[in-house]
TORDREN-941738 format. One line per field, with one value per residue (C-alpha): residue number from 1; x, y, z. Coordinates in steps of 0.05 Angstrom, whole numbers, plus 5000, padded with zeros to 4 digits. Layout:
BEGIN
n (NUM, ...)
c1 (X, ...)
c2 (Y, ...)
c3 (Z, ...)
//
This chain:
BEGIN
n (1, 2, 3, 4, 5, 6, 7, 8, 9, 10, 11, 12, 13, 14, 15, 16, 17, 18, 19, 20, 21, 22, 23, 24, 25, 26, 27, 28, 29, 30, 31, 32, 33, 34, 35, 36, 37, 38, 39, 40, 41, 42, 43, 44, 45, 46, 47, 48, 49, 50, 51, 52, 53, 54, 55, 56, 57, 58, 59, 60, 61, 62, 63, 64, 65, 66, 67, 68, 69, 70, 71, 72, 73, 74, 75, 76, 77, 78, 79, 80, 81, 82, 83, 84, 85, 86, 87, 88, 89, 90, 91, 92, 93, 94, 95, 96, 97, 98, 99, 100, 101, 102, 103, 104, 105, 106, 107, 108, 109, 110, 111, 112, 113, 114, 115, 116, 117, 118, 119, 120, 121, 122, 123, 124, 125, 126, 127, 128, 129, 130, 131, 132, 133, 134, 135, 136, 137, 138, 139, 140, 141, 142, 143, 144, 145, 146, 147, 148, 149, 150, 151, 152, 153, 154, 155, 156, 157, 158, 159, 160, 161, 162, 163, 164, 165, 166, 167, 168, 169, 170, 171, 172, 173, 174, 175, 176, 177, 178, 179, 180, 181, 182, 183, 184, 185, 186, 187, 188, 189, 190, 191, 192, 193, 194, 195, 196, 197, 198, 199, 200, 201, 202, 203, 204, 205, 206, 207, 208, 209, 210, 211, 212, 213, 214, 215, 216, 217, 218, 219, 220, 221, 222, 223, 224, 225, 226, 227, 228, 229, 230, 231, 232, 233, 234, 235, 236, 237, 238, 239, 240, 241, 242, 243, 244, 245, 246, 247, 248, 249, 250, 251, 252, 253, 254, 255, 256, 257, 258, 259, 260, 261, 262, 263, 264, 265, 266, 267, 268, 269, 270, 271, 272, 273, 274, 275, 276, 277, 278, 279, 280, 281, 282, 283, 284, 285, 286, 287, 288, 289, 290, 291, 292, 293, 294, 295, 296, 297, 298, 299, 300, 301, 302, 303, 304, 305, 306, 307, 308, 309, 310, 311, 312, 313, 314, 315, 316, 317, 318, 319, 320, 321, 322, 323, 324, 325, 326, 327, 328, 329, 330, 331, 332, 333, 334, 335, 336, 337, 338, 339, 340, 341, 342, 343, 344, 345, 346, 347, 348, 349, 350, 351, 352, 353, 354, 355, 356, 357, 358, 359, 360, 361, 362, 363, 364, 365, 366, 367, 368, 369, 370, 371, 372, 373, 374, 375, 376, 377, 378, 379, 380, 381, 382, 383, 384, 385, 386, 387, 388)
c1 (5000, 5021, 5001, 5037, 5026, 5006, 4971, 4980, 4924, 4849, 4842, 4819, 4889, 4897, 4832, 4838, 4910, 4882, 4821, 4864, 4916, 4852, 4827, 4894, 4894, 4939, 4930, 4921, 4919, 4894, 4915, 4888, 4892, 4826, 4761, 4717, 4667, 4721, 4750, 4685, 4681, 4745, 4725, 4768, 4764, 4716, 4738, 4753, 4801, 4783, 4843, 4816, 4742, 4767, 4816, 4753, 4711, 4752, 4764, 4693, 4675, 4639, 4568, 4543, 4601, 4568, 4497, 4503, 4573, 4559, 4607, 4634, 4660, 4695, 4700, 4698, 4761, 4744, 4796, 4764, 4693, 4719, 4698, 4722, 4701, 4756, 4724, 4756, 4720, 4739, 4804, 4828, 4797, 4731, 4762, 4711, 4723, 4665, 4652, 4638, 4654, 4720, 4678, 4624, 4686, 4719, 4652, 4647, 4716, 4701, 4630, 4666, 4720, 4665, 4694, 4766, 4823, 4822, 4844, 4816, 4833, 4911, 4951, 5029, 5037, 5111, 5134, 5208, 5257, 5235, 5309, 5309, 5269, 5232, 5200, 5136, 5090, 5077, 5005, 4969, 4899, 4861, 4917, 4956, 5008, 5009, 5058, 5046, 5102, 5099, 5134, 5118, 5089, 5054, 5050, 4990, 4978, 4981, 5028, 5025, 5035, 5084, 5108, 5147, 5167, 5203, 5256, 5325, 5347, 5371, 5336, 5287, 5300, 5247, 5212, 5174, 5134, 5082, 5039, 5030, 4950, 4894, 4824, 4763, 4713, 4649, 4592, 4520, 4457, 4432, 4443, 4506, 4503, 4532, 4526, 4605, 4660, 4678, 4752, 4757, 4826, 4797, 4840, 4800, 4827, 4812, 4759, 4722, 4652, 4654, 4601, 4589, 4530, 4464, 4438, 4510, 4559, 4630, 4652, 4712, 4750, 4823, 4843, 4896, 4930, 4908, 4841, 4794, 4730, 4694, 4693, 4662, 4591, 4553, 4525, 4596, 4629, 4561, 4579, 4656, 4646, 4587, 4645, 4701, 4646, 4631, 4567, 4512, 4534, 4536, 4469, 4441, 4478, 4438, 4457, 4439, 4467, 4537, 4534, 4621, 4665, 4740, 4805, 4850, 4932, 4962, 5027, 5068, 5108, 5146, 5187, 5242, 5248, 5183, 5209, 5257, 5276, 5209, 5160, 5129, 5098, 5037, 4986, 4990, 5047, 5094, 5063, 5016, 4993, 4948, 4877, 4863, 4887, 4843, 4900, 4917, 4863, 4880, 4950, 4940, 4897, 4957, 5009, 4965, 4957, 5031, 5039, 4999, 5016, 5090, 5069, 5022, 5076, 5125, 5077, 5031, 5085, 5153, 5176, 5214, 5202, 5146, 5159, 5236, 5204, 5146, 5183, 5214, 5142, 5101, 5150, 5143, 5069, 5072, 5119, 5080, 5015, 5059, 5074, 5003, 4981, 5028, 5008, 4938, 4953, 5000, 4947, 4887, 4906, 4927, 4994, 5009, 5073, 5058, 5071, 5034, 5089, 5060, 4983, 5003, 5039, 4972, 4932, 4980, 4977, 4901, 4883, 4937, 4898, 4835, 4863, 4904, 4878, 4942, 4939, 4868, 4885, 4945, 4905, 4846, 4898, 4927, 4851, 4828, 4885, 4958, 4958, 4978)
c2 (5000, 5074, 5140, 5198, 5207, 5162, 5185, 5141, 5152, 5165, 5217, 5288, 5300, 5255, 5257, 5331, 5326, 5283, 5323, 5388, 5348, 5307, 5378, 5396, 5339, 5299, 5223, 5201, 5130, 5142, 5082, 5065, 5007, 5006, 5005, 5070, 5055, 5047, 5112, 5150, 5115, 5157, 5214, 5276, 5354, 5395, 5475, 5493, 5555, 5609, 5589, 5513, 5530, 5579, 5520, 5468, 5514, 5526, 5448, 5447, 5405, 5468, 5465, 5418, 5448, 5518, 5488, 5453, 5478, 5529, 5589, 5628, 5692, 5675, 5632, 5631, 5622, 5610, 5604, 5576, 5594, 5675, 5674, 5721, 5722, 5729, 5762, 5726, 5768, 5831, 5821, 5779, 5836, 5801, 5723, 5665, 5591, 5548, 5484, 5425, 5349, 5320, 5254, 5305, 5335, 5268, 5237, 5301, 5291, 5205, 5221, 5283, 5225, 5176, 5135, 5158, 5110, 5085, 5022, 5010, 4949, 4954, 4910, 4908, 4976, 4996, 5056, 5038, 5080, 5145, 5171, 5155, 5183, 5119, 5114, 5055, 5038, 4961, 4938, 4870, 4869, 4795, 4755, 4791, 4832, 4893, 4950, 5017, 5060, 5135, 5202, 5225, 5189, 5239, 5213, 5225, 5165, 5187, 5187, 5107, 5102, 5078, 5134, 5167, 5095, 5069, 5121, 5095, 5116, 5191, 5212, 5249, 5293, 5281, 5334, 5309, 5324, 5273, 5306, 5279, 5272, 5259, 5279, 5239, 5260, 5246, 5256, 5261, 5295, 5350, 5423, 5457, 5495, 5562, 5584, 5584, 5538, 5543, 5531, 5518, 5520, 5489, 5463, 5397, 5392, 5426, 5420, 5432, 5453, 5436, 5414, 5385, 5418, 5453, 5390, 5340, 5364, 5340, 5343, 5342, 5331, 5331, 5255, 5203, 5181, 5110, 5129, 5062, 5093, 5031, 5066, 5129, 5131, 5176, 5202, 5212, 5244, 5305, 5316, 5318, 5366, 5404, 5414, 5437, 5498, 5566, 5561, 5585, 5545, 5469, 5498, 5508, 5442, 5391, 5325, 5256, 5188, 5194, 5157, 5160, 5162, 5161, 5178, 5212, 5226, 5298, 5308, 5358, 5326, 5347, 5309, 5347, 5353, 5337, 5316, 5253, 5260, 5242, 5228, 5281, 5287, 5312, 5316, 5283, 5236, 5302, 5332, 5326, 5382, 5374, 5389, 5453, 5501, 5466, 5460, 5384, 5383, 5455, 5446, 5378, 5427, 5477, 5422, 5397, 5470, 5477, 5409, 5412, 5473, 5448, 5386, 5422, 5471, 5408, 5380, 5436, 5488, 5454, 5484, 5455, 5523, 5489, 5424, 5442, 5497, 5451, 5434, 5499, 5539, 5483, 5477, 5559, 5548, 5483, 5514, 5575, 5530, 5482, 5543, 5565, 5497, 5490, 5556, 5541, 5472, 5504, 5564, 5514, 5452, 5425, 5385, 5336, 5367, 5435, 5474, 5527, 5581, 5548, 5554, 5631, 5633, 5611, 5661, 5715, 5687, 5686, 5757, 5797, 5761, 5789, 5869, 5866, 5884, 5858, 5788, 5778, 5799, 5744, 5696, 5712, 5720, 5646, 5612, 5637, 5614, 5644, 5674, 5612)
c3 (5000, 4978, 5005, 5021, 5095, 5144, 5208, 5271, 5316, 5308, 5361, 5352, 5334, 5282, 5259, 5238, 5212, 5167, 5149, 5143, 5088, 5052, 5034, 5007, 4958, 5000, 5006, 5082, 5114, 5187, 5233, 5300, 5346, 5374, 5346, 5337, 5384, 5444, 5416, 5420, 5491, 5520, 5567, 5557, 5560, 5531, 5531, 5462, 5460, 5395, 5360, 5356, 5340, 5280, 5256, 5265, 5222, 5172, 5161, 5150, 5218, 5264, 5251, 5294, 5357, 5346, 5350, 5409, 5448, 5507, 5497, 5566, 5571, 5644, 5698, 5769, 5811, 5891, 5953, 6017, 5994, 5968, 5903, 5843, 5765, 5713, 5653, 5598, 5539, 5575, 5601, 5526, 5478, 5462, 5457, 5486, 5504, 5472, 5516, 5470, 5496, 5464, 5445, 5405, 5366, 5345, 5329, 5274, 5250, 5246, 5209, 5161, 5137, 5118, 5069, 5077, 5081, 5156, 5185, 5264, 5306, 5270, 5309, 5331, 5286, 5275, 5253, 5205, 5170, 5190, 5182, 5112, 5050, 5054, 5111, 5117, 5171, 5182, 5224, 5228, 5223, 5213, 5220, 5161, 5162, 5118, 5094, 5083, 5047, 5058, 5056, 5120, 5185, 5235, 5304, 5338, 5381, 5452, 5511, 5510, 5430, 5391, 5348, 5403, 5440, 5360, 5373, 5391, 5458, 5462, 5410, 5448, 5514, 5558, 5614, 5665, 5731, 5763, 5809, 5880, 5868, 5811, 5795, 5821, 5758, 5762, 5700, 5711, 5668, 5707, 5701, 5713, 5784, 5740, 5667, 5682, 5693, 5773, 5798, 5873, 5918, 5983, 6050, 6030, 5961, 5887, 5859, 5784, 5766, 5688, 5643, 5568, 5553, 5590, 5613, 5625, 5684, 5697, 5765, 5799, 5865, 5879, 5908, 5933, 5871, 5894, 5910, 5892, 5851, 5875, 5946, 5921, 5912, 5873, 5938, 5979, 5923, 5911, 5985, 5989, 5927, 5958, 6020, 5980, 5932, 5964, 6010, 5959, 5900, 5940, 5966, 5887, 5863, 5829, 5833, 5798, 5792, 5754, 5677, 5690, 5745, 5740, 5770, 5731, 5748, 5734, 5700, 5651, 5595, 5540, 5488, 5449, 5387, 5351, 5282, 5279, 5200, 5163, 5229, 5263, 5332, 5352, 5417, 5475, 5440, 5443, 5513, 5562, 5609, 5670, 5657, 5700, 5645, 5591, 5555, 5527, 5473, 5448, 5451, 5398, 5351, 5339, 5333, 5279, 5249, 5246, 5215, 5164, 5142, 5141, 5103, 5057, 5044, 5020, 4969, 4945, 4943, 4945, 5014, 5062, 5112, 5149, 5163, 5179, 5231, 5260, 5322, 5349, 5329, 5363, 5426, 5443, 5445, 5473, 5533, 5548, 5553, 5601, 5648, 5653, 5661, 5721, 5752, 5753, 5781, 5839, 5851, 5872, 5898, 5967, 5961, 6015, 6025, 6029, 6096, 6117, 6092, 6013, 6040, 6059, 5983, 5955, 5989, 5969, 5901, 5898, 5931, 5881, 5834, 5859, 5863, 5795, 5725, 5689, 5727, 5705, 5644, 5639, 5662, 5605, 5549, 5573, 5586, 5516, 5481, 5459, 5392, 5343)
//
Protein backbone atom coordinates (compact mmCIF):
# COMPACT_ATOMS: atom_id res chain seq x y z
CA UNK A 1 0.00 0.00 0.00
CA UNK A 2 1.07 3.70 -1.11
CA UNK A 3 0.05 6.98 0.23
CA UNK A 4 1.85 9.91 1.04
CA UNK A 5 1.28 10.34 4.74
CA UNK A 6 0.32 8.12 7.20
CA UNK A 7 -1.47 9.26 10.38
CA UNK A 8 -1.01 7.03 13.53
CA UNK A 9 -3.80 7.61 15.78
CA UNK A 10 -7.53 8.25 15.40
CA UNK A 11 -7.90 10.85 18.07
CA UNK A 12 -9.03 14.42 17.59
CA UNK A 13 -5.55 15.02 16.68
CA UNK A 14 -5.15 12.74 14.08
CA UNK A 15 -8.39 12.85 12.95
CA UNK A 16 -8.08 16.55 11.89
CA UNK A 17 -4.52 16.32 10.61
CA UNK A 18 -5.92 14.17 8.35
CA UNK A 19 -8.93 16.13 7.43
CA UNK A 20 -6.82 19.42 7.15
CA UNK A 21 -4.20 17.40 4.38
CA UNK A 22 -7.40 15.37 2.58
CA UNK A 23 -8.67 18.91 1.68
CA UNK A 24 -5.32 19.80 0.34
CA UNK A 25 -5.30 16.93 -2.09
CA UNK A 26 -3.07 14.94 0.00
CA UNK A 27 -3.48 11.15 0.32
CA UNK A 28 -3.94 10.05 4.10
CA UNK A 29 -4.05 6.49 5.71
CA UNK A 30 -5.28 7.08 9.35
CA UNK A 31 -4.25 4.11 11.66
CA UNK A 32 -5.59 3.27 14.98
CA UNK A 33 -5.38 0.36 17.30
CA UNK A 34 -8.70 0.32 18.71
CA UNK A 35 -11.96 0.23 17.32
CA UNK A 36 -14.15 3.52 16.83
CA UNK A 37 -16.63 2.73 19.19
CA UNK A 38 -13.95 2.37 22.22
CA UNK A 39 -12.48 5.61 20.78
CA UNK A 40 -15.75 7.50 21.01
CA UNK A 41 -15.97 5.75 24.57
CA UNK A 42 -12.73 7.85 25.98
CA UNK A 43 -13.73 10.68 28.37
CA UNK A 44 -11.58 13.79 27.85
CA UNK A 45 -11.80 17.68 27.99
CA UNK A 46 -14.22 19.73 26.56
CA UNK A 47 -13.11 23.75 26.55
CA UNK A 48 -12.33 24.65 23.10
CA UNK A 49 -9.97 27.75 22.99
CA UNK A 50 -10.87 30.47 19.77
CA UNK A 51 -7.85 29.45 18.00
CA UNK A 52 -9.20 25.67 17.81
CA UNK A 53 -12.91 26.49 17.02
CA UNK A 54 -11.64 28.97 13.98
CA UNK A 55 -9.18 26.02 12.82
CA UNK A 56 -12.35 23.40 13.23
CA UNK A 57 -14.46 25.72 11.12
CA UNK A 58 -12.40 26.28 8.60
CA UNK A 59 -11.78 22.38 8.06
CA UNK A 60 -15.34 22.37 7.52
CA UNK A 61 -16.26 20.25 10.89
CA UNK A 62 -18.07 23.38 13.19
CA UNK A 63 -21.59 23.25 12.57
CA UNK A 64 -22.83 20.91 14.69
CA UNK A 65 -19.93 22.38 17.83
CA UNK A 66 -21.62 25.88 17.30
CA UNK A 67 -25.14 24.39 17.48
CA UNK A 68 -24.84 22.65 20.47
CA UNK A 69 -21.36 23.92 22.39
CA UNK A 70 -22.03 26.46 25.36
CA UNK A 71 -19.65 29.47 24.83
CA UNK A 72 -18.29 31.39 28.28
CA UNK A 73 -17.01 34.61 28.53
CA UNK A 74 -15.26 33.76 32.20
CA UNK A 75 -15.00 31.60 34.90
CA UNK A 76 -15.08 31.56 38.47
CA UNK A 77 -11.97 31.10 40.54
CA UNK A 78 -12.79 30.52 44.53
CA UNK A 79 -10.22 30.18 47.67
CA UNK A 80 -11.79 28.81 50.86
CA UNK A 81 -15.37 29.71 49.69
CA UNK A 82 -14.04 33.75 48.42
CA UNK A 83 -15.11 33.69 45.14
CA UNK A 84 -13.90 36.06 42.16
CA UNK A 85 -14.94 36.11 38.24
CA UNK A 86 -12.18 36.46 35.65
CA UNK A 87 -13.80 38.09 32.64
CA UNK A 88 -12.21 36.32 29.91
CA UNK A 89 -13.98 38.41 26.97
CA UNK A 90 -13.03 41.56 28.75
CA UNK A 91 -9.78 41.05 30.03
CA UNK A 92 -8.58 38.97 26.28
CA UNK A 93 -10.13 41.82 23.91
CA UNK A 94 -13.45 40.03 23.09
CA UNK A 95 -11.88 36.17 22.86
CA UNK A 96 -14.46 33.23 24.29
CA UNK A 97 -13.86 29.56 25.21
CA UNK A 98 -16.74 27.41 23.62
CA UNK A 99 -17.42 24.20 25.81
CA UNK A 100 -18.10 21.25 23.50
CA UNK A 101 -17.30 17.44 24.81
CA UNK A 102 -13.99 15.99 23.18
CA UNK A 103 -16.08 12.71 22.25
CA UNK A 104 -18.78 15.25 20.26
CA UNK A 105 -15.68 16.77 18.32
CA UNK A 106 -14.05 13.39 17.25
CA UNK A 107 -17.40 11.87 16.43
CA UNK A 108 -17.63 15.06 13.72
CA UNK A 109 -14.21 14.54 12.49
CA UNK A 110 -14.96 10.26 12.29
CA UNK A 111 -18.50 11.03 10.47
CA UNK A 112 -16.71 14.16 8.06
CA UNK A 113 -14.02 11.27 6.83
CA UNK A 114 -16.73 8.81 5.92
CA UNK A 115 -15.32 6.73 3.43
CA UNK A 116 -11.72 7.92 3.85
CA UNK A 117 -8.83 5.50 4.04
CA UNK A 118 -8.90 4.24 7.79
CA UNK A 119 -7.80 1.08 9.23
CA UNK A 120 -9.20 0.50 13.22
CA UNK A 121 -8.34 -2.54 15.28
CA UNK A 122 -4.47 -2.28 13.49
CA UNK A 123 -2.44 -4.49 15.45
CA UNK A 124 1.43 -4.61 16.57
CA UNK A 125 1.86 -1.21 14.28
CA UNK A 126 5.55 -0.20 13.77
CA UNK A 127 6.68 2.80 12.66
CA UNK A 128 10.39 1.91 10.24
CA UNK A 129 12.87 4.00 8.48
CA UNK A 130 11.73 7.25 9.49
CA UNK A 131 15.45 8.57 9.09
CA UNK A 132 15.46 7.74 5.61
CA UNK A 133 13.45 9.13 2.49
CA UNK A 134 11.59 5.93 2.71
CA UNK A 135 9.99 5.68 5.54
CA UNK A 136 6.78 2.77 5.85
CA UNK A 137 4.49 1.89 8.55
CA UNK A 138 3.86 -1.96 9.10
CA UNK A 139 0.25 -3.11 11.19
CA UNK A 140 -1.53 -6.48 11.41
CA UNK A 141 -5.04 -6.57 11.13
CA UNK A 142 -6.95 -10.26 10.64
CA UNK A 143 -4.15 -12.25 10.98
CA UNK A 144 -2.19 -10.44 8.06
CA UNK A 145 0.41 -8.41 8.08
CA UNK A 146 0.43 -5.35 5.92
CA UNK A 147 2.89 -2.50 4.68
CA UNK A 148 2.32 0.85 4.13
CA UNK A 149 5.12 3.00 2.34
CA UNK A 150 4.96 6.77 2.91
CA UNK A 151 6.68 10.08 2.78
CA UNK A 152 5.91 11.24 6.00
CA UNK A 153 4.46 9.43 9.27
CA UNK A 154 2.68 11.97 11.77
CA UNK A 155 2.52 10.64 15.19
CA UNK A 156 -0.49 11.23 16.88
CA UNK A 157 -1.08 8.27 19.05
CA UNK A 158 -0.94 9.35 22.58
CA UNK A 159 1.40 9.35 25.53
CA UNK A 160 1.27 5.37 25.48
CA UNK A 161 1.77 5.08 21.49
CA UNK A 162 4.21 3.91 19.57
CA UNK A 163 5.41 6.72 17.39
CA UNK A 164 7.34 8.37 20.17
CA UNK A 165 8.36 4.73 22.02
CA UNK A 166 10.15 3.45 18.01
CA UNK A 167 12.82 6.04 18.67
CA UNK A 168 16.27 4.76 19.57
CA UNK A 169 17.37 5.82 22.88
CA UNK A 170 18.54 9.53 23.08
CA UNK A 171 16.82 10.61 20.50
CA UNK A 172 14.37 12.44 22.42
CA UNK A 173 14.99 14.67 25.72
CA UNK A 174 12.33 14.03 27.89
CA UNK A 175 10.58 16.71 30.70
CA UNK A 176 8.69 15.47 33.25
CA UNK A 177 6.71 16.22 36.55
CA UNK A 178 4.10 13.64 38.13
CA UNK A 179 1.95 15.30 40.45
CA UNK A 180 1.49 13.95 43.99
CA UNK A 181 -2.51 13.62 43.40
CA UNK A 182 -5.29 12.97 40.54
CA UNK A 183 -8.78 13.97 39.74
CA UNK A 184 -11.83 11.96 41.05
CA UNK A 185 -14.37 12.99 37.88
CA UNK A 186 -17.57 12.30 38.11
CA UNK A 187 -20.41 12.78 34.99
CA UNK A 188 -23.98 13.03 35.53
CA UNK A 189 -27.17 14.75 33.39
CA UNK A 190 -28.38 17.52 35.36
CA UNK A 191 -27.86 21.13 35.07
CA UNK A 192 -24.69 22.87 35.65
CA UNK A 193 -24.87 24.77 39.18
CA UNK A 194 -23.39 28.08 37.01
CA UNK A 195 -23.68 29.19 33.37
CA UNK A 196 -19.75 29.18 34.08
CA UNK A 197 -16.99 26.91 34.66
CA UNK A 198 -16.12 27.14 38.63
CA UNK A 199 -12.42 26.55 39.90
CA UNK A 200 -12.14 25.88 43.66
CA UNK A 201 -8.70 26.01 45.88
CA UNK A 202 -10.16 24.47 49.17
CA UNK A 203 -7.99 23.16 52.49
CA UNK A 204 -9.99 19.84 51.48
CA UNK A 205 -8.65 19.62 48.07
CA UNK A 206 -9.38 21.29 44.35
CA UNK A 207 -12.07 21.02 42.96
CA UNK A 208 -13.91 21.59 39.22
CA UNK A 209 -17.40 22.64 38.32
CA UNK A 210 -17.28 21.81 34.39
CA UNK A 211 -19.97 20.69 32.16
CA UNK A 212 -20.55 19.27 28.40
CA UNK A 213 -23.52 20.91 27.63
CA UNK A 214 -26.80 22.67 29.50
CA UNK A 215 -28.09 19.52 30.67
CA UNK A 216 -24.52 17.02 31.24
CA UNK A 217 -22.04 18.18 34.19
CA UNK A 218 -18.50 17.00 34.84
CA UNK A 219 -17.41 17.14 38.24
CA UNK A 220 -14.38 17.12 39.93
CA UNK A 221 -12.52 16.54 43.27
CA UNK A 222 -8.85 16.57 43.95
CA UNK A 223 -7.84 12.73 45.40
CA UNK A 224 -5.20 10.13 46.63
CA UNK A 225 -3.48 9.06 43.57
CA UNK A 226 -4.59 5.51 44.71
CA UNK A 227 -7.97 6.44 45.48
CA UNK A 228 -10.32 3.09 44.59
CA UNK A 229 -13.52 4.63 42.55
CA UNK A 230 -15.29 1.55 43.73
CA UNK A 231 -15.35 3.30 47.30
CA UNK A 232 -16.91 6.43 46.04
CA UNK A 233 -20.45 6.57 45.60
CA UNK A 234 -22.37 8.80 43.64
CA UNK A 235 -23.74 10.12 46.92
CA UNK A 236 -20.20 10.61 48.93
CA UNK A 237 -18.57 12.21 46.13
CA UNK A 238 -21.95 15.26 45.54
CA UNK A 239 -21.04 15.82 49.26
CA UNK A 240 -17.18 15.92 49.46
CA UNK A 241 -17.70 18.28 46.35
CA UNK A 242 -20.64 20.21 47.90
CA UNK A 243 -17.74 20.71 51.01
CA UNK A 244 -14.97 21.86 48.99
CA UNK A 245 -17.71 24.88 46.62
CA UNK A 246 -18.43 28.29 48.21
CA UNK A 247 -21.65 28.07 50.48
CA UNK A 248 -24.42 29.25 47.97
CA UNK A 249 -23.29 27.24 44.99
CA UNK A 250 -23.21 23.44 47.02
CA UNK A 251 -26.56 24.88 48.31
CA UNK A 252 -27.95 25.38 44.37
CA UNK A 253 -26.10 22.08 43.14
CA UNK A 254 -28.11 19.56 41.44
CA UNK A 255 -27.16 16.24 41.67
CA UNK A 256 -28.03 12.78 39.92
CA UNK A 257 -26.63 9.40 39.58
CA UNK A 258 -23.16 9.68 37.71
CA UNK A 259 -23.31 7.86 33.86
CA UNK A 260 -18.93 8.00 34.50
CA UNK A 261 -16.76 8.09 37.23
CA UNK A 262 -13.02 8.04 37.00
CA UNK A 263 -9.75 8.91 38.51
CA UNK A 264 -7.48 10.61 36.57
CA UNK A 265 -3.40 11.29 37.39
CA UNK A 266 -1.90 14.92 36.69
CA UNK A 267 1.37 15.42 34.99
CA UNK A 268 3.41 17.91 32.53
CA UNK A 269 5.38 16.28 29.74
CA UNK A 270 7.29 17.35 27.00
CA UNK A 271 9.33 15.47 24.40
CA UNK A 272 12.08 17.36 22.47
CA UNK A 273 12.41 17.64 19.35
CA UNK A 274 9.16 16.83 17.54
CA UNK A 275 10.47 15.82 14.11
CA UNK A 276 12.83 12.64 13.97
CA UNK A 277 13.79 12.99 10.02
CA UNK A 278 10.46 12.08 8.15
CA UNK A 279 8.02 11.41 11.46
CA UNK A 280 6.47 14.03 13.13
CA UNK A 281 4.90 14.36 16.61
CA UNK A 282 1.83 15.62 17.62
CA UNK A 283 -0.70 15.78 20.84
CA UNK A 284 -0.52 14.17 23.73
CA UNK A 285 2.36 11.80 21.98
CA UNK A 286 4.72 15.12 22.15
CA UNK A 287 3.15 16.62 25.63
CA UNK A 288 0.80 16.30 28.11
CA UNK A 289 -0.35 19.11 30.44
CA UNK A 290 -2.60 18.70 33.51
CA UNK A 291 -6.16 19.44 32.84
CA UNK A 292 -6.86 22.67 34.99
CA UNK A 293 -5.66 25.06 32.26
CA UNK A 294 -7.83 23.28 29.57
CA UNK A 295 -4.98 22.98 27.74
CA UNK A 296 -4.15 19.22 26.35
CA UNK A 297 -6.85 19.14 23.66
CA UNK A 298 -6.00 22.74 22.40
CA UNK A 299 -2.52 22.31 22.55
CA UNK A 300 -2.99 18.90 19.88
CA UNK A 301 -5.13 21.36 17.56
CA UNK A 302 -2.15 23.87 16.96
CA UNK A 303 0.43 21.09 16.63
CA UNK A 304 -1.75 19.84 13.96
CA UNK A 305 -2.16 23.51 12.45
CA UNK A 306 1.57 23.86 12.32
CA UNK A 307 1.95 20.44 10.77
CA UNK A 308 -0.06 20.60 8.20
CA UNK A 309 0.82 23.67 7.12
CA UNK A 310 4.50 22.40 7.05
CA UNK A 311 3.44 19.28 5.15
CA UNK A 312 1.10 21.09 2.87
CA UNK A 313 3.80 23.56 2.19
CA UNK A 314 6.23 20.41 1.01
CA UNK A 315 3.83 19.00 -1.54
CA UNK A 316 1.53 21.81 -2.77
CA UNK A 317 4.27 24.41 -2.85
CA UNK A 318 7.66 22.68 -2.74
CA UNK A 319 8.79 24.22 0.72
CA UNK A 320 10.69 22.77 3.09
CA UNK A 321 10.12 26.15 5.58
CA UNK A 322 7.28 24.43 7.45
CA UNK A 323 7.96 21.19 8.16
CA UNK A 324 11.78 22.08 8.95
CA UNK A 325 10.18 24.87 11.57
CA UNK A 326 7.31 22.54 12.98
CA UNK A 327 9.14 21.68 16.08
CA UNK A 328 10.71 24.96 17.47
CA UNK A 329 7.10 26.94 16.47
CA UNK A 330 5.05 24.17 18.16
CA UNK A 331 7.48 23.83 21.29
CA UNK A 332 7.16 27.95 22.17
CA UNK A 333 3.45 27.41 22.25
CA UNK A 334 3.58 24.17 23.66
CA UNK A 335 5.96 25.71 26.67
CA UNK A 336 3.99 28.75 27.42
CA UNK A 337 0.75 26.51 27.64
CA UNK A 338 2.94 24.08 30.07
CA UNK A 339 3.69 27.15 32.38
CA UNK A 340 0.17 28.26 32.66
CA UNK A 341 -0.95 24.87 33.04
CA UNK A 342 1.40 24.48 36.05
CA UNK A 343 0.42 27.78 37.61
CA UNK A 344 -3.11 27.03 37.67
CA UNK A 345 -2.35 23.61 39.03
CA UNK A 346 0.01 25.20 41.95
CA UNK A 347 -2.63 28.19 42.54
CA UNK A 348 -5.64 25.69 43.58
CA UNK A 349 -4.70 22.60 44.91
CA UNK A 350 -3.66 21.24 48.33
CA UNK A 351 -0.31 19.25 48.03
CA UNK A 352 0.45 16.81 50.73
CA UNK A 353 3.63 18.36 51.25
CA UNK A 354 2.90 21.77 51.45
CA UNK A 355 3.55 23.68 54.81
CA UNK A 356 1.68 26.35 55.83
CA UNK A 357 4.43 29.03 54.62
CA UNK A 358 3.02 27.42 50.64
CA UNK A 359 -0.83 27.72 52.02
CA UNK A 360 0.15 31.56 52.93
CA UNK A 361 1.96 31.65 49.13
CA UNK A 362 -1.40 30.57 47.74
CA UNK A 363 -3.42 33.05 49.45
CA UNK A 364 -0.98 35.77 48.44
CA UNK A 365 -1.15 34.33 45.05
CA UNK A 366 -4.93 34.30 44.91
CA UNK A 367 -5.87 37.83 46.53
CA UNK A 368 -3.14 39.83 44.05
CA UNK A 369 -5.09 38.04 41.69
CA UNK A 370 -8.26 39.43 42.94
CA UNK A 371 -6.87 43.47 43.13
CA UNK A 372 -4.80 43.29 39.76
CA UNK A 373 -6.12 44.21 36.26
CA UNK A 374 -2.90 42.89 34.47
CA UNK A 375 -3.05 39.40 36.34
CA UNK A 376 -6.62 38.89 35.26
CA UNK A 377 -5.76 39.95 32.20
CA UNK A 378 -2.76 37.19 31.97
CA UNK A 379 -4.77 34.79 33.09
CA UNK A 380 -7.68 35.60 30.26
CA UNK A 381 -5.09 36.01 27.43
CA UNK A 382 -3.63 32.29 28.66
CA UNK A 383 -7.47 30.60 29.31
CA UNK A 384 -8.60 31.85 25.82
CA UNK A 385 -5.75 30.70 24.04
CA UNK A 386 -2.10 32.22 22.94
CA UNK A 387 -2.12 33.69 19.60
CA UNK A 388 -1.09 30.62 17.16
Amino acid sequence: MRTQVAVVGAGPAGLLLAVLLEQAGIDVLLLERRSPEYVLSRIRAGVLEQGTVDLLDAAGVGRRMHAEGVPHEGIEISFNGDPLRIDLFKRSGGKRVLVYGQTELTRDLMDFRTGRPSVYEAEDVAVEGFDTAHPRVTYRRDGTTHVVECDFVAGCDGFHGVSRACLPAGAARTFERVYPFGWLGVMADVPPVRDELIYAHHERGFALCSMRSRTRVRCYIQCPLDTDVAAWSDARFWDELRLRLAPEVAAAMQTGPSIEKSVAPLRSFVAEPLRFGRLFLAGDAAHIVPPTGAKGLNLAASDVRYLAEGLIGHFCEGSEAGLDHYSARALARIWKAERFSWWMTELLHAFPEGGAFDRRLQRAEFDYLRGSEAAQTVLAENYVGLPV
